[in-house]
N, C-alpha and C positions, 0 to 999 in steps of 0.2 A: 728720490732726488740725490744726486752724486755732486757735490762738490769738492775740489781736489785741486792741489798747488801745493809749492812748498811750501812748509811752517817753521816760525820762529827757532824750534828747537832740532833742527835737523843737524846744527852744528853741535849741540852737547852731549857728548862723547864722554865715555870716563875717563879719558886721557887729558880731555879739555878740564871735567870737574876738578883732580886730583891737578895738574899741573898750575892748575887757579890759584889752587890752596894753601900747595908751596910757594907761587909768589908770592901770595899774602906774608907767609912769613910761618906754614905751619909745618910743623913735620907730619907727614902721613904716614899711615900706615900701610895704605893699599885696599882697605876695608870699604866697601860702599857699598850701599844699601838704599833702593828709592823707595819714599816713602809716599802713601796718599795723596796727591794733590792735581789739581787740576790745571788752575789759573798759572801758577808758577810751579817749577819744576822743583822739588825739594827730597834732599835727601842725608842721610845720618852717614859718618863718615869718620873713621877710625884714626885716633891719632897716636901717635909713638908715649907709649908712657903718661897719659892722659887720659881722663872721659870721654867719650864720641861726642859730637858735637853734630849740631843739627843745620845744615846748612842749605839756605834757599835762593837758587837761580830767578833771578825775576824774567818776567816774562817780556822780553824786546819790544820797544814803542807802547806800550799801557800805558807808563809811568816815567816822565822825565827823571832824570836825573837829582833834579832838584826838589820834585818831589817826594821821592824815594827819600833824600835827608832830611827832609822835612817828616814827613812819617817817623825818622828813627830818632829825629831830634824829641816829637814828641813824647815819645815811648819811653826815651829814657828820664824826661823831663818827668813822667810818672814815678819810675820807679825810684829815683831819686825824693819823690814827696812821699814813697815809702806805701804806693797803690801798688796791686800785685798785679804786673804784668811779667810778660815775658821779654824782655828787650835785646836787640843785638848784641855784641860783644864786641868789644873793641879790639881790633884785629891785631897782630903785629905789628904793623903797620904804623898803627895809634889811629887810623879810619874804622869806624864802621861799617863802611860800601868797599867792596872792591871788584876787581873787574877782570872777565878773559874772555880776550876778542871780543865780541859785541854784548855778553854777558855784564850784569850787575849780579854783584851776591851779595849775602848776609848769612854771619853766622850767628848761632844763638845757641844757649847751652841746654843740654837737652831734659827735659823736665817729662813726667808720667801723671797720667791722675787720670782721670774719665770724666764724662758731662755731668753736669751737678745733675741729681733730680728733682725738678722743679716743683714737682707735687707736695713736696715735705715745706713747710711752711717755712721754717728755720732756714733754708735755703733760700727762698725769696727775701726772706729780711736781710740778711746778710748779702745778697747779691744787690737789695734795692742800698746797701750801706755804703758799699764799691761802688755805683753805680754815681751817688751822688756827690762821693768825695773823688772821681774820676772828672766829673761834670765843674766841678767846684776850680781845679787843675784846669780845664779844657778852658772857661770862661775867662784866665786871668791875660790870654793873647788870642792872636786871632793868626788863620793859617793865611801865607800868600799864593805859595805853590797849589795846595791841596784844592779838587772842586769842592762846591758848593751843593748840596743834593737839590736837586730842581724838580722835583714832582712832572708838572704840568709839561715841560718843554719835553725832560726824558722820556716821557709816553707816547709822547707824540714822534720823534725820532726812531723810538725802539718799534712804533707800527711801523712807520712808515718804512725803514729798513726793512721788514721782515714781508712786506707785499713788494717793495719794488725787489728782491732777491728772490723774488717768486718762494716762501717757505708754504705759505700758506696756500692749500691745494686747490685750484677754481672752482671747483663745485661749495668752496665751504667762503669764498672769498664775499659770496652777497651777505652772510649772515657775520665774519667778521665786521666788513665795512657798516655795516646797519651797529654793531653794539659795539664799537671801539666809541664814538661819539658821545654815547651814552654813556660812556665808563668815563671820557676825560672829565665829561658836564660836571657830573656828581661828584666828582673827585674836587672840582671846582667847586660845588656848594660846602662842600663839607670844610676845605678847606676855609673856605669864607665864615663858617661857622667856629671856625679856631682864633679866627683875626690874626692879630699881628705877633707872631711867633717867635721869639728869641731864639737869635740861631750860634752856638758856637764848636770846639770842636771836637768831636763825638769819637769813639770806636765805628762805628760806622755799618758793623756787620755783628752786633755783639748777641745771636744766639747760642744755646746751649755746648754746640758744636766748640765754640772758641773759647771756652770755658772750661780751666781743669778743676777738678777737686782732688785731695789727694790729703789724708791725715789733717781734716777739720781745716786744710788752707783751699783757696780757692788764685787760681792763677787766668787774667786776661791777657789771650795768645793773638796771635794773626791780627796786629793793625793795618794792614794792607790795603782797605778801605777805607782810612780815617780820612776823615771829610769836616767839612760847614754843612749843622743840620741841626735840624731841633731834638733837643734831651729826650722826646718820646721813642723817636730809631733805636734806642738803647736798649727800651724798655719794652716796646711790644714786642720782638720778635722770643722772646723768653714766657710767652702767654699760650698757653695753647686749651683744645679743650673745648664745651660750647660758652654759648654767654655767661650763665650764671657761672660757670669755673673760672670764666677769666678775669670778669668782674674780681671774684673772690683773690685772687692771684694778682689782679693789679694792687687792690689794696693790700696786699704783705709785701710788694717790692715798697708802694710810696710809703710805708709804713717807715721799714728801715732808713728809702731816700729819704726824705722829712728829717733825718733826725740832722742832716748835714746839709739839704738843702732843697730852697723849698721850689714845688713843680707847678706848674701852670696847668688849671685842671682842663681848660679848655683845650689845650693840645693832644684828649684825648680822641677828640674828631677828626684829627690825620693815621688815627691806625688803620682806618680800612682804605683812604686811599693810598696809605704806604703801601698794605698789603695788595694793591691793584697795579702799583707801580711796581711791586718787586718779581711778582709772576709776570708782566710782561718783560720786565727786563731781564729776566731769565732764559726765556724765550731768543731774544735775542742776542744774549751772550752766547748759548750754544750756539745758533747759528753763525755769530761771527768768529767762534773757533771751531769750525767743523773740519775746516783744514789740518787741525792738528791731530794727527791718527790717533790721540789719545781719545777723544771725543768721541767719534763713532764707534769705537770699542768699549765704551763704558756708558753711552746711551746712543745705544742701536735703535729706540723705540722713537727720538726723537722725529728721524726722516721718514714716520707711518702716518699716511692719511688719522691714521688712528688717535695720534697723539694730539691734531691737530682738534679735532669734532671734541675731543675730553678737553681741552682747550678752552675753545669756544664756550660748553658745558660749565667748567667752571668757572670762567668769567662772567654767565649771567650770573650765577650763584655770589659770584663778586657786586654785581650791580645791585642783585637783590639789600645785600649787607650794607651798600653805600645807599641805599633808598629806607633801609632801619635805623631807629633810634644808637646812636651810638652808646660804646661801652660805659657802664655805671660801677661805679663800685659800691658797696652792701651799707650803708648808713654814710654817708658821703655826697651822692646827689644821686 
């Protein structure tokens, strides 16, 4: 399947990035360097008698304007309570957003470390410690700008986009259409089985990926997702492993969370339909950025019948999960 038009980033040029820079107020050096990213364009960027500095394009109509401040109001509102994140920099300017032609950017200073490893126990407690005194921060307001995570509605949206875009190939279209229903249903029970869910305002994408460690500190990066969502979003996607490892693994995050605040145990019957919600909506993020040449270049495998049946495949494996007992942890319940 060929999908093709122009994308958001056909006008970032490095004459646009570097002439951005300087109106902010930076002196460059002429050094750029693009880094890893998909969603938004980012990249390290060399200044005159200075550190490089890590600066990120956002990605055109994602994120309103006012969102975006909203995002960086609360990042820094963390690191201001002394939570290790990574937050914007205040520009020249005296803003943290700045702009060239239809671009928003942000700079941030540029920090190394690697993914914590999860398996080490010490690392759970200490991430479940951040985690809690992050959550403790997030509940004292509430966001306007920012969405709300919507389980139920977003699955239903991210199907429905991705059959009427024709992604999914007809011969496999009867056995989608037969186990999407199934997947919202149970997604429905489970959720029913968590009730009424305190929702406030989370990281939003907080696995290992956004996580630095570096010399016994641990630094939370890319709030770009920060959203309204229940405290579990935080917490599962840092589990990995079969049941009994993650059981084991859940109780050394709430272990540390605990010590700062306390978790709803019931909330742990939305992991698996987070995790139903987050592979479909995977699914359909690639496909609503296929237009961006970046996409098909770094998953070519996406637009193969192939991907589509392994798909399928794992989503009954997902149904299966959403139709078992959920996660326990080891003397706990």
């Amino acid at each position: 399947m060929t999908h093709t038009s122009s994308h958001p980033y056909d006008a970032l040029k490095p004459d646009t990035i570097l002439d951005g820079m300087e109106d902010a107020g930076f002196v460059v050096n002429g050094r750029l360097f693009a880094l890893n990213s998909y969603e938004n364009r980012v990249y390290q960027i060399g200044l005159e008698d200075k550190p490089p500095v890590i600066t990120k394009f956002y990605r055109p109509g994602r994120w309103s304007e006012a969102q975006i401040r909203e995002e960086h109001e609360f990042t820094l509102q963390l690191l201001n309570a002394d939570i290790p994140v990574v937050a914007p920099m205040a520009l020249p300017t005296g803003d943290t957003l700045g702009r060239t032609g239809d671009f928003l950017f942000a700079v941030f200073p540029q920090r190394g470390g690697q993914a914590p490893d999860t398996s080490v126990t010490d690392t759970l407690f200490r991430l479940g410690q951040w985690l809690g005194q992050l959550h403790n921060h997030g509940d004292t307001a509430r966001f306007i700008e920012r969405p709300t995570l919507d389980l139920i509605n977003g699955m239903t949206a991210n199907t429905e986009f991705l059959v009427r875009e024709n992604w999914v190939p007809d011969d496999l279209r009867p056995a989608w259409d037969s186990l999407v229903p199934d997947l919202i249903e149970h997604c429905k029970r489970r959720m029913e089985d968590a009730g009424d869910v305190h929702q406030l305002r989370i990281h939003g994408d907080c696995h290992a990926g956004n996580i630095l460690c570096r010399d016994e500190q641990m630094l939370f990066v890319d709030l770009d997702d920060c959203r309204t969502g229940p405290a579990i979003q935080d917490l599962w996607l840092l589990l990995n492993g079969d049941d009994l490892e993650r059981g084991r693994q859940f109780g050394e995050l709430l272990e540390g969370y605990e010590m700062f605040r306390d978790f709803n145990r019931r909330e742990r019957h939305l992991i698996e339909p987070l995790r139903c919600y987050r592979q479909i909506a995977h699914c359909a993020w690639l496909a609503k950025r296929w237009n961006d040449p970046a996409f098909p270049r770094f998953f070519p495998w996406f637009a193969q019948p192939r991907f589509w049946s392994d798909q399928i495949l794992s989503l009954r494996e997902q149904l299966a999960a959403l139709q078992s007992p959920s996660i326990s942890i080891p003397g706990q319940f």
